[in-house]
LUMPA-655581 format. One record per residue (C-alpha): x, y, z. Coordinates in steps of 0.5 Angstrom, whole numbers, m for minus. Example, Ala and Ser with C-alpha at 12.3 -4.5 7.8 and 13.67 -1.06 7.14 Angstrom:
<sites>
     xx     yy     zz
     25     m9     16
     27     m2     14
</sites>
This chain:
<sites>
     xx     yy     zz
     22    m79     38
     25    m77     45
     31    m79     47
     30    m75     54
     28    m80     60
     25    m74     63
     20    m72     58
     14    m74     56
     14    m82     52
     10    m82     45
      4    m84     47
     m3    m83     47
     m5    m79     54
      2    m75     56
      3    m73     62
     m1    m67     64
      6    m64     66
      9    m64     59
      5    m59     57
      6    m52     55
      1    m46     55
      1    m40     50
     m5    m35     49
     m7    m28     46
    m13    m26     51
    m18    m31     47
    m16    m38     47
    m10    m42     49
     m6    m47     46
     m3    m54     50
      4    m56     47
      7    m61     48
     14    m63     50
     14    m67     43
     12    m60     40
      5    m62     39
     m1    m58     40
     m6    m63     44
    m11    m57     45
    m13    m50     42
    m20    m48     42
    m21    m43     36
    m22    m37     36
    m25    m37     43
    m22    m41     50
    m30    m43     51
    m31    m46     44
    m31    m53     42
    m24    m55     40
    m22    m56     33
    m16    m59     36
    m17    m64     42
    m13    m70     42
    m12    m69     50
    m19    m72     50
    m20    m75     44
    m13    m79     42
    m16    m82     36
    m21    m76     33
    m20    m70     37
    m15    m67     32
     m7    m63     34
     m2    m59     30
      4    m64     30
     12    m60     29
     18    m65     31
     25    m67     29
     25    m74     25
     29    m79     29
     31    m78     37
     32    m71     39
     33    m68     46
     29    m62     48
     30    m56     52
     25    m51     53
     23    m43     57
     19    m39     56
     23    m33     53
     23    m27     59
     17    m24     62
     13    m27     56
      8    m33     55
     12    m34     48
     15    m41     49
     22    m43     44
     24    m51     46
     31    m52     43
     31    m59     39
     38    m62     40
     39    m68     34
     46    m72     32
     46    m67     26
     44    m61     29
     40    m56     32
     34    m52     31
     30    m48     36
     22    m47     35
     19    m41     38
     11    m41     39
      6    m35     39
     m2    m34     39
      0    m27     36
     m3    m20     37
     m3    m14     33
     m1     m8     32
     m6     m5     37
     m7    m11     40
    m10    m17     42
    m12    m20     32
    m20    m22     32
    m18    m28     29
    m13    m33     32
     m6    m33     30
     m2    m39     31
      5    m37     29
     11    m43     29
     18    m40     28
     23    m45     26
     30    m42     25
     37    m48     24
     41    m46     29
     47    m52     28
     48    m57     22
     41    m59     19
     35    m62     23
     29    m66     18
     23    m64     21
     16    m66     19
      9    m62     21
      2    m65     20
     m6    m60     21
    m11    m65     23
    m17    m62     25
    m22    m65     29
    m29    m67     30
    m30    m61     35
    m31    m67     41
    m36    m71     37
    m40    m65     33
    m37    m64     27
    m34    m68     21
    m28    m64     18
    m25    m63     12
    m19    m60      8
    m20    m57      2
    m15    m53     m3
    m16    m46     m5
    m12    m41    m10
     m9    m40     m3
     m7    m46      0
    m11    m51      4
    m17    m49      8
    m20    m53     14
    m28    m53     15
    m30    m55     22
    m38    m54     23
    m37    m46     22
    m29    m46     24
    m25    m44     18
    m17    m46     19
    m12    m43     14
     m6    m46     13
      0    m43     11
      8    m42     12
     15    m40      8
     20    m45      7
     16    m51     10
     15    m56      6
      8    m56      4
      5    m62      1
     m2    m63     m2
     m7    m66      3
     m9    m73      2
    m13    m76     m4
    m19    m74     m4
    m24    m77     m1
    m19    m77      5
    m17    m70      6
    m17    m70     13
    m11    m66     14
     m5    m62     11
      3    m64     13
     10    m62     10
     17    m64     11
     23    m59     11
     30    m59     13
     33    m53     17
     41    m51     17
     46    m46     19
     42    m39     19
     36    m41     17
     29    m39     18
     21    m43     16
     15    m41     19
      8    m45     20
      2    m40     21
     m5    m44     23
    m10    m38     22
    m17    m39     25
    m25    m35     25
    m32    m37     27
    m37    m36     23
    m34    m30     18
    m29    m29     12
    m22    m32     14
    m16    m26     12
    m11    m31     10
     m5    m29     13
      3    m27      9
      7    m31     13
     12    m26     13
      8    m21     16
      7    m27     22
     14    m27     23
     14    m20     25
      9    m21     28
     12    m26     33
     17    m20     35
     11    m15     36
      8    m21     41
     15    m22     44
     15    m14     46
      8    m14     48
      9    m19     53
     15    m16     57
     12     m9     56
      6    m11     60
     11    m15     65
     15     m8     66
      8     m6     69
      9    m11     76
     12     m8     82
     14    m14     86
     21    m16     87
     20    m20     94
     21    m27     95
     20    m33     90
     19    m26     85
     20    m31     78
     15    m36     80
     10    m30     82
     12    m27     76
     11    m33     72
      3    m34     76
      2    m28     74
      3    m28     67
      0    m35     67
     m6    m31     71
     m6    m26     64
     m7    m32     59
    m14    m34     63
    m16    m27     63
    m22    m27     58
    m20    m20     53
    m26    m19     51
    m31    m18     57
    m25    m18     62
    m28    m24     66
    m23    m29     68
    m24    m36     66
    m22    m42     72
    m18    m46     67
    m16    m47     60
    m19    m54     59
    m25    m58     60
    m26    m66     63
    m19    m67     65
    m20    m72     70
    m19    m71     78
    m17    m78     79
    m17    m84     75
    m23    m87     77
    m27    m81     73
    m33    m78     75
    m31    m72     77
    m30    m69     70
    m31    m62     70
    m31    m56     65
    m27    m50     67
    m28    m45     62
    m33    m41     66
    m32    m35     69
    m33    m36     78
    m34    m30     82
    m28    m34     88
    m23    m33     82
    m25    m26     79
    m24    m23     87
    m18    m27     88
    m15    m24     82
    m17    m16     83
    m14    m16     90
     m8    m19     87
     m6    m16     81
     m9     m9     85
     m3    m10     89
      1    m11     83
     m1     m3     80
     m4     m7     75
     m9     m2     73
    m13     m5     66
    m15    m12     68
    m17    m10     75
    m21     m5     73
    m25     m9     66
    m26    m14     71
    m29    m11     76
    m34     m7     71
    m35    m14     67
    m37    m17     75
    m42    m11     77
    m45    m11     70
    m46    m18     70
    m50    m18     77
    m54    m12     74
    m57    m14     69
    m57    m22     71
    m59    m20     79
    m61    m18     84
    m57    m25     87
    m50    m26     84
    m49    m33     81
    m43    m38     82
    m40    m37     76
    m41    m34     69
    m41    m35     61
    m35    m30     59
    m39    m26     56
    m43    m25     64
    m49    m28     62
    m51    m35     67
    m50    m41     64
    m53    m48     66
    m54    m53     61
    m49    m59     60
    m47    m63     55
    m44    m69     54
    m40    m70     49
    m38    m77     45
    m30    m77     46
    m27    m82     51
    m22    m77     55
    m15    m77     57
    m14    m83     58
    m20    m86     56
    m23    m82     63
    m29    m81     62
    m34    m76     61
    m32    m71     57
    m37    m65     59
    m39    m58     56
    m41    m53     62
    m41    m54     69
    m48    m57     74
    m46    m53     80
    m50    m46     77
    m56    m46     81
    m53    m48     89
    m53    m42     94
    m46    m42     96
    m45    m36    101
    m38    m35    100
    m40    m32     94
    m42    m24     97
    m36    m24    100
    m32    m25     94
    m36    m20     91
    m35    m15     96
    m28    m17     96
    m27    m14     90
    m30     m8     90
    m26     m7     97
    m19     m8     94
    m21     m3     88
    m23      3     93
    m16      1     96
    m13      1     91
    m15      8     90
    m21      8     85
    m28      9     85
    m35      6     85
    m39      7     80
    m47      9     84
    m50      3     81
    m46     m1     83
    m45      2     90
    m53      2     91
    m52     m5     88
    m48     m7     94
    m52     m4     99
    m58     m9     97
    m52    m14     98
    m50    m13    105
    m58    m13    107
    m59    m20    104
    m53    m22    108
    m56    m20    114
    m62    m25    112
    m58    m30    109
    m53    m31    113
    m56    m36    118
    m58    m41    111
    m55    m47    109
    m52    m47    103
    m47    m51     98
    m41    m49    101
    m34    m47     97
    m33    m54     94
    m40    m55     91
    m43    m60     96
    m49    m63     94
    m51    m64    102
    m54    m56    104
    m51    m55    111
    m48    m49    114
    m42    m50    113
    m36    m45    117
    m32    m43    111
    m39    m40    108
    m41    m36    114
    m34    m34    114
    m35    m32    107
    m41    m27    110
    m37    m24    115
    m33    m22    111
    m38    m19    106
    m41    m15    112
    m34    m13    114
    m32    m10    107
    m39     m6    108
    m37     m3    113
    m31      0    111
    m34      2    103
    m40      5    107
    m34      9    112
    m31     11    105
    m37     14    102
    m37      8     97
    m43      6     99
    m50      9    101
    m53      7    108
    m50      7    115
    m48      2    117
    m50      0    122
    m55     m7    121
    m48     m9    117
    m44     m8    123
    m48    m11    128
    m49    m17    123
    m42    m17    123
    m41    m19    130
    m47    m23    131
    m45    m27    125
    m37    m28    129
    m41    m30    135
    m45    m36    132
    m39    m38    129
    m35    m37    136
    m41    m42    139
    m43    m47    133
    m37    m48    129
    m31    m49    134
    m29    m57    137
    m25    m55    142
    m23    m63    143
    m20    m62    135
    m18    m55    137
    m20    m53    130
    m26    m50    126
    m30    m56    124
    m33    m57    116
    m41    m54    120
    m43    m55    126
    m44    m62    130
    m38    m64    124
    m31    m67    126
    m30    m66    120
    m24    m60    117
    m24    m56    112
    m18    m52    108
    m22    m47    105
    m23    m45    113
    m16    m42    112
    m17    m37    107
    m20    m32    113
    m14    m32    116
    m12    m27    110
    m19    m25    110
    m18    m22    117
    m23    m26    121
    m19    m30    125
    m11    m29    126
    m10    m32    133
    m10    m38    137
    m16    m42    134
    m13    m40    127
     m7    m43    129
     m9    m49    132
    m13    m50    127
     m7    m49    121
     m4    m55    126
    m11    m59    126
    m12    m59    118
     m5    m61    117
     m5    m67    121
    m12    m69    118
    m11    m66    111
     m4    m66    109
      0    m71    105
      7    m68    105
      6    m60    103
      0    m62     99
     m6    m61    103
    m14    m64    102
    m19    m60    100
    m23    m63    106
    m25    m70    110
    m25    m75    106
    m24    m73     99
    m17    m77     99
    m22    m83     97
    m24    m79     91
    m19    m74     88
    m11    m72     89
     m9    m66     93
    m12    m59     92
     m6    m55     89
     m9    m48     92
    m10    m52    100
     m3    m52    100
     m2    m44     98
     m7    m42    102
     m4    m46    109
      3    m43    108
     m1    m36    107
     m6    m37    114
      2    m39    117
      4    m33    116
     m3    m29    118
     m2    m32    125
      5    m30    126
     10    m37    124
     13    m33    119
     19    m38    118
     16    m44    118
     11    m40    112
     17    m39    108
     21    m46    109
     13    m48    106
     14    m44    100
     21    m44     99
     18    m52     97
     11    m51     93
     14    m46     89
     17    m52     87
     11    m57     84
     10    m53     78
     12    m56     71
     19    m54     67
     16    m48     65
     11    m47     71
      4    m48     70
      0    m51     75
     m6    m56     75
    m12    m57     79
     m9    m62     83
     m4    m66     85
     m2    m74     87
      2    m73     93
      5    m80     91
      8    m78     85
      8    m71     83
      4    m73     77
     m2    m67     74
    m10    m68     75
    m15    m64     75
    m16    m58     69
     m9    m53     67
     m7    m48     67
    m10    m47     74
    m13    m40     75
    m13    m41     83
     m8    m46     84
     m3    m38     81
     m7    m34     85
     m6    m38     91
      1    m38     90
      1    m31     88
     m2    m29     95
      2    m33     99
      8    m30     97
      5    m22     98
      2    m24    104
      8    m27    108
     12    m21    105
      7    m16    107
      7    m20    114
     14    m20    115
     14    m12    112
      9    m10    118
     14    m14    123
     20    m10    121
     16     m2    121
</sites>
């Protein structure tokens, strides 16, 4: 139990703030500030989770590890790494728990590998831990049963082993009831006990040597911070970029390159419900964002596998680019609802997303920024993936003038602003890889598009009553993803700036921001918007009032970080799925650009 007033009570649905994340390029794992792991799909991020009790309270299975009696916590994530040790603090003693997903010796295990260290640090701590698998949300009966090399779960076709050293294994229940594995043990002064949960789909399952696991937690250690030595930021709020990048590298999918939008699925943006969606998904928005971030990182690997996965997933799937993809770059519609009453009892718990199948302009400018911010960078475009943006950029020049869904998924088809934005930039960004010789063509369509596009825009989607860019023509109505063309380049001037002012009158609670007219009867603030106003600040030359904006927002993650979907401007409290890719590629943007503005300022 608890003694902290500031941590998460013991009770069912904890704040989403309370939790941790750790990660090994396939899946991730929520820990709770109790050392519960409340979500952890296995072996792959998108997978039915064996252990979902974020959802499913009763039946959704967790990994349990806590002190006896009160305690109080203090946690970290260990420098430059997402290996998270929490300190527990109890009358008798004290014993620090270090979690890891574990990597191998030439990288990321074809298994997963959950490895908890417990060493006694002071006097002695009672300790008890319990397995309890899950019904995969509602698809699965589990079962334990024991083998000559301990107790094995089977989930459907997952198999979990569970092993340790020194930690007090006991048999599962009687049989009949072998629904998980538990143990108790005592630490002291100097002493060291390990519980290793491995994990596979479909396949044999190695079981692991607890010994091994041990070192395989340093090994993880070091290969975190030996990809952290790869970052060459050392500008503003530098550990919160740090950290969002290093969050960012947990929702990279190793396998194919792809970058999932969040690591959960169906938590809630708001408490009325409805808007449960699943994350695990790969957008185009949210690849584009993170190669032109990680570019200006000097990151060389991830940028380059996620352009080659993008360009290979339109190819073989075209000739138009989707929304979002599967990770594995394949388009993915279909939706499940799952029996399982979610957190907090809000429903539903859904698997996969109905927005595939809308046109949303915006994608082809995401697409373009992509291979753009590669070229910069220095690199090279293939000539399939060349030729394959030239198509593009004469689709643009027709599609343009068509109304589409818009970033925010609208189920109303409308020429949104911020789409034709979108397609401004996707012609500019053609422009300048034809001028590099990236790719073929001339030009010329592009670019005379390009201003005709500025123009409509120019005439259409301007109030000069609001003094801002509205949501679509004939519209009072604003919108925050406007103020992601400031950066793109579109507009940096008088109207950008009148409207920043506009959206903050109309859109903001606080520093937080709404997505657009509206929604805050539906939904809490979204917690990329306020990133993005502090980005568009700088972009129109209010570099301080930019900054005094970050200084605050850098803020609003939790103990160790993590950002969310949204926020309730209220409270503070978490919605909406997390670990948030956009919400850290927004925080990580902010900060280059208001570095980069004040840079140019200074020359």
């Amino acid at each position: 139990m608890i003694s902290d007033p500031n941590s998460a009570p013991d009770a069912a649905g904890e704040p989403l703030d309370s939790y941790a994340a750790i990660g090994d390029g396939r899946t991730i794992a929520l820990i709770g500030r109790r050392g519960q792991i409340d979500w952890l799909p296995v072996p792959d991020i998108a997978a039915e989770p064996v252990f979902a009790r974020l959802l499913d309270d009763d039946a959704g299975g967790c990994i349990e590890l806590e002190p006896e009696g009160e305690y109080r916590i203090r946690r970290r994530y260990l420098p430059g790494t997402n290996v998270l040790e929490t300190t527990f603090t109890t009358a008798n003693g004290v014993a620090r728990v270090t979690d890891a997903l574990v990597v191998g010796v030439a990288g990321r295990l074809p298994w997963c590998e959950l490895a908890r260290r417990v060493e006694g640090v002071r006097g002695h701590v009672e300790f008890s831990w319990r397995v309890q698998p899950g019904t995969m949300l509602g698809t699965v009966s589990p079962w334990v049963e024991m083998t000559e090399r301990g107790a094995v779960i089977r989930c459907g076709d997952v198999t979990v082993g569970v092993v340790g050293a020194d930690h007090g294994a006991e048999d599962p229940e009687p049989a009949g009831t072998r629904v998980a594995v538990r143990g108790a043990f005592r630490t002291s002064t100097g002493s060291r006990h390990m519980l290793v949960v491995a994990a596979t789909h479909d396949e044999p399952l190695r079981v692991p040597d607890p010994a091994k696991v041990d070192e395989g937690i340093d090994r993880t250690v070091a290969s975190w911070r030996m990809w952290s030595k790869e970052f060459s930021y050392d500008g503003p709020w530098a550990p919160a970029v740090h950290r969002s990048a290093l969050a960012l590298k947990l929702l990279i999918y190793a396998p194919s390159g792809a970058i999932v939008a969040a690591a959960t699925t169906s938590l809630p943006e708001t408490g009325r419900g409805g808007k449960n969606w699943d994350y695990r998904l790969a957008w185009v928005r949210d690849l584009a964002y993170t190669v032109h971030s990680l570019v200006r990182f000097g990151l060389r690997e991830e940028t380059h596998a996620a352009l080659s996965w993008l360009s290979r997933a339109i190819r073989r799937h075209g000739p138009d680019p989707f929304v979002f993809y599967g990770l594995d770059g394949a388009p993915t519609s279909v939706v499940h609802r799952r029996e399982a009453p979610g957190w907090r009892g809000i429903g539903p718990v859904v698997v996969g997303n109905p927005a595939q199948g809308q046109l949303q302009l915006g994608v082809y400018g995401d697409v373009f920024q992509v291979c753009r911010s590669y070229v910069d960078a220095g690199n090279i475009l293939d000539r399939a993936t060349g030729r394959l943006l030239a198509v593009l950029a004469d689709k643009v020049c027709d599609l343009w003038r068509s109304p589409d869904s818009g970033m925010w998924e609208l189920p109303e088809e409308r020429h949104y602003t911020s789409s034709k934005m979108g397609c401004w930039q996707a012609l500019n960004d053609a422009v300048h890889l034809c001028e590099r010789g990236q790719v073929p063509g001339t030009g010329e369509r592009w670019a005379a598009e390009r201003e005709r596009i500025r123009e409509w825009i120019g005439a259409h989607c301007w109030d000069e009553d609001l003094g801002s860019y509205v949501m679509a023509p004939g519209s009072a109505d604003l919108d925050a993803s406007v103020l992601l063309h400031a950066p793109s380049g579109f507009d940096r001037g008088e109207r950008m700036a009148r409207t920043i002012d506009a959206i903050t009158r109309g859109l903001a609670d606080g520093d937080l921001v709404y997505r657009y007219s509206g929604v805050a009867q539906e939904e809490h603030t979204f917690v990329a918007c306020a990133f993005w106003r502090a980005s568009a600040l700088a972009c129109v030359g209010r570099v301080e009032e930019a900054t005094r904006l970050m200084d605050r927002l850098v803020e609003r993650g939790n103990d160790v970080g993590i950002l969310p979907e949204m926020i309730d401007a209220d409270d503070g409290a978490f919605w909406g799925n997390l670990p948030q890719a956009l919400s850290h590629l927004a925080l990580i943007s902010a900060a280059l650009t208001i570095r980069d503005v004040e840079d140019e300022a200074r020359s």
